[in-house]
N, C-alpha and C positions, 0 to 999 in steps of 0.2 A: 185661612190658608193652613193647611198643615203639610208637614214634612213626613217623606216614608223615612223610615227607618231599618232596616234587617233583624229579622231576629235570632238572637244568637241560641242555640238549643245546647244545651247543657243535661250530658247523660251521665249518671252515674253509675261509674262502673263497678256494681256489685253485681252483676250477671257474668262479667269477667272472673267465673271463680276457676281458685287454686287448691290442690289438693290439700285437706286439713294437717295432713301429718305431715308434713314441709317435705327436706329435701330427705333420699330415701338411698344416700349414698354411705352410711355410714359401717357398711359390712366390708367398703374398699378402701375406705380415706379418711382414717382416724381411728378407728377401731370403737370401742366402747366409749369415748369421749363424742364424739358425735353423736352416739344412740344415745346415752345418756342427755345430753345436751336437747333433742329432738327429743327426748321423752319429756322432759320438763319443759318443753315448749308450745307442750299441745293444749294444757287448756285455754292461754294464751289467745294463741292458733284460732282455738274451736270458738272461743268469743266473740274473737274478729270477723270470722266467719259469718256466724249467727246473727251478729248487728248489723252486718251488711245489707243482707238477705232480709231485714226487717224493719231498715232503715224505710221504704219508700210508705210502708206503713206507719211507721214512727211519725213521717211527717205531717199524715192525712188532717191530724186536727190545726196544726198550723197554717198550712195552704188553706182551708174551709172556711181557718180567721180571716184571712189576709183579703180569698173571695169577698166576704160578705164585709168587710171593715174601708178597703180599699177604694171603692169607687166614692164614699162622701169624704172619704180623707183628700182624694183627689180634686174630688166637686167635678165629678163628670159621673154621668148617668149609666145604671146598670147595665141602659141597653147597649150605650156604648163599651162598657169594661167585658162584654161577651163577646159586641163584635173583635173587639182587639183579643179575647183568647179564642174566639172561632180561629181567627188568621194567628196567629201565633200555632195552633192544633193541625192547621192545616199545612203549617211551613212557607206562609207566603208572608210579603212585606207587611209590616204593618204600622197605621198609619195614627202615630200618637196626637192626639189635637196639640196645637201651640199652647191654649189656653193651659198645657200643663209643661211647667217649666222646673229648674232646677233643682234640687231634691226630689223631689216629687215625680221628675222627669225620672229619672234616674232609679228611684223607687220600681216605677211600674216597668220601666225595659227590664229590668233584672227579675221583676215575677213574670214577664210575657218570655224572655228568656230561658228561665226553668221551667214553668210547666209542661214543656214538651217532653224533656228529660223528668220531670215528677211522673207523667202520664206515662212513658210507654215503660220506666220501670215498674209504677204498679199495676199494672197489665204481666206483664213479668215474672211476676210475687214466685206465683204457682211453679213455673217452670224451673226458677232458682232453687226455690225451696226441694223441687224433686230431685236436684243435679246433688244439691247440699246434703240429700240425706244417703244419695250413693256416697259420696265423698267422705259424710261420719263413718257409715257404714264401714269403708276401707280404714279406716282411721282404727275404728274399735281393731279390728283384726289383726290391725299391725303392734299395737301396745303390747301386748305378751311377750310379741319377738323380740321388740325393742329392750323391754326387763332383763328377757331372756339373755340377752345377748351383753348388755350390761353382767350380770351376775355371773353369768362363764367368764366373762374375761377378767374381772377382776378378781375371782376364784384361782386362777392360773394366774397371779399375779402372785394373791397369797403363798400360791405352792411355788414358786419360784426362789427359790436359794440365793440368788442374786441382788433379787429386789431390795431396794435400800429401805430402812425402815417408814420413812416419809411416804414410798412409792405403796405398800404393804397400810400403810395408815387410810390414804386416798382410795384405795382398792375395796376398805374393808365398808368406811363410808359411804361407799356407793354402791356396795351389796347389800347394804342395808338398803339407803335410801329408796333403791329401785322399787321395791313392791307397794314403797308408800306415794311413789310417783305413779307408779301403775297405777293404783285406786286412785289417785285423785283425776287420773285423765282418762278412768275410764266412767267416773262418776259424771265428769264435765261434757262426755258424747253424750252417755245417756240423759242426759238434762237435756243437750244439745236437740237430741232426737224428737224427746218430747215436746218440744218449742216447735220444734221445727216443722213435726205433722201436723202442728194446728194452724199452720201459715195462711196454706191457699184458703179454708173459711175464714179467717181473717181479715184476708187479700180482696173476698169477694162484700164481704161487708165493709169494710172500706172506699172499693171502688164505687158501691153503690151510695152511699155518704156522697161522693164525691159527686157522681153523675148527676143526685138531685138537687147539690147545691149548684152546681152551673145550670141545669135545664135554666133555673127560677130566674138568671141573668141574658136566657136566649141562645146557651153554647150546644152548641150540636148534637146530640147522643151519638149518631156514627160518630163524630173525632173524637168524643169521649171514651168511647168504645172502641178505638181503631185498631186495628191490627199492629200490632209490632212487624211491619212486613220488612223493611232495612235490615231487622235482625234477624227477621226468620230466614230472609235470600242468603245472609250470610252464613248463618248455619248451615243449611241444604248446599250451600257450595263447597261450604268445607267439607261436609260429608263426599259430597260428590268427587271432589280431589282427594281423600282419603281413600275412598274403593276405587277410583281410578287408578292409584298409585299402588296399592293392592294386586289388582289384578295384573299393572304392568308388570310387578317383580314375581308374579307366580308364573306369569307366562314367559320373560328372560329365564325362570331355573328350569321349565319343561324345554325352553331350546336348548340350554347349556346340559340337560342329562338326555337330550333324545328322545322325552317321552310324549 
């Protein structure tokens, strides 16, 4: 007899990205203390980023252990440990033998749980990696201003009459420091960048590692191969409410001028 069980899919959210150079308020709400602060925050930033985004590859040798280690650890049979990730791949119940109980039980729901979220983020690799290197992209182009705007304010800080000598001390240390913040967080994109474009052959060498160690256990190449469609529908919708909401406000200002 065995029990179904659900399985729980577990996505991580590195597809979920944020722009590298964080928040991009600091010309209104703080002056050079924010720029400053968001300068030296970026290579930071740009790390977190980049592990993200290379994370589902980071994991590929682990998961391939776990494939081929896990089914004698369990004492149940290849052909069974595929059908439980064919249904685990395909989002339906699936149905753990009894004969695997307590640790053990526990073990394989939590890899039948992940690999859905392993799979359709490295399917993904490509797409993040492309979004990441607009986002370095904007990243590089903002750092100059950032310096820039650091070193004018504390320049008129210097030339200020008023300024107490403590305020004139801080001003002068962070006209310095700015250009060596600058190099060091324009050094850490470009590192960023160069990681970054070797992703999706990475992604594809990877995936295909992946694909031929499940074939050999019976797992499906389509689920292996599945489309990220959950995530693609959401994107095309959000696109699609974006130009919707576009057009709506271009067509309220042609009734509001008459044109």
């Amino acid at each position: 007899m065995r029990r179904l069980i659900p399985v729980m899919i577990v996505m991580v959210a590195s597809l979920a990205l944020v722009a590298c150079g964080g928040s991009k308020k600091s010309s209104k709400s703080g002056g050079d203390t924010d720029a400053f602060a968001e300068l030296q925050a970026i290579p930071a930033q740009v790390d977190k980023k980049v592990a993200g985004v290379m994370s589902p590859i980071d994991a590929v040798d682990s998961t391939l252990e776990q494939l081929t280690t896990l089914p004698k650890k369990l004492d149940i049979s290849e052909e069974q440990f595929g059908e439980l990730i064919n249904s685990a791949l395909a989002e339906q119940e699936v149905a753990i033998p009894d004969t695997v109980q307590g640790q053990n039980r526990e073990q394989l729901t939590e890899f039948l749980g992940n690999i859905k979220g392993f799979q359709q983020n490295l399917i993904g690799t490509p797409a993040a990696a492309k979004d990441l290197v607009v986002e370095l992209g904007e990243t590089s182009a903002r750092i100059p201003a950032l310096a820039t705007e650091v070193s004018t304010s504390a320049a008129a800080t210097l030339a200020n009459p008023l300024a107490s000598k403590q305020e004139k001390a801080q001003a002068k240390k962070k006209q310095s420091d700015a250009k060596t913040l600058q190099n060091e967080a324009q050094a850490r994109v470009k590192s960023a960048q160069d990681k970054v474009g070797k992703l999706p052959g990475r992604a594809t060498v990877a995936m295909n590692k992946f694909v031929m160690a499940a074939k050999k256990m019976g797992v499906k190449e389509n689920l292996l191969r599945a489309a990220k469609k959950p995530v693609d529908d959401a994107k095309e919708g959000a696109s699609t409410a974006v130009d919707t909401a576009k057009e709506g406000a271009n067509n309220a200002v042609k009734d509001a001028t008459g044109q």
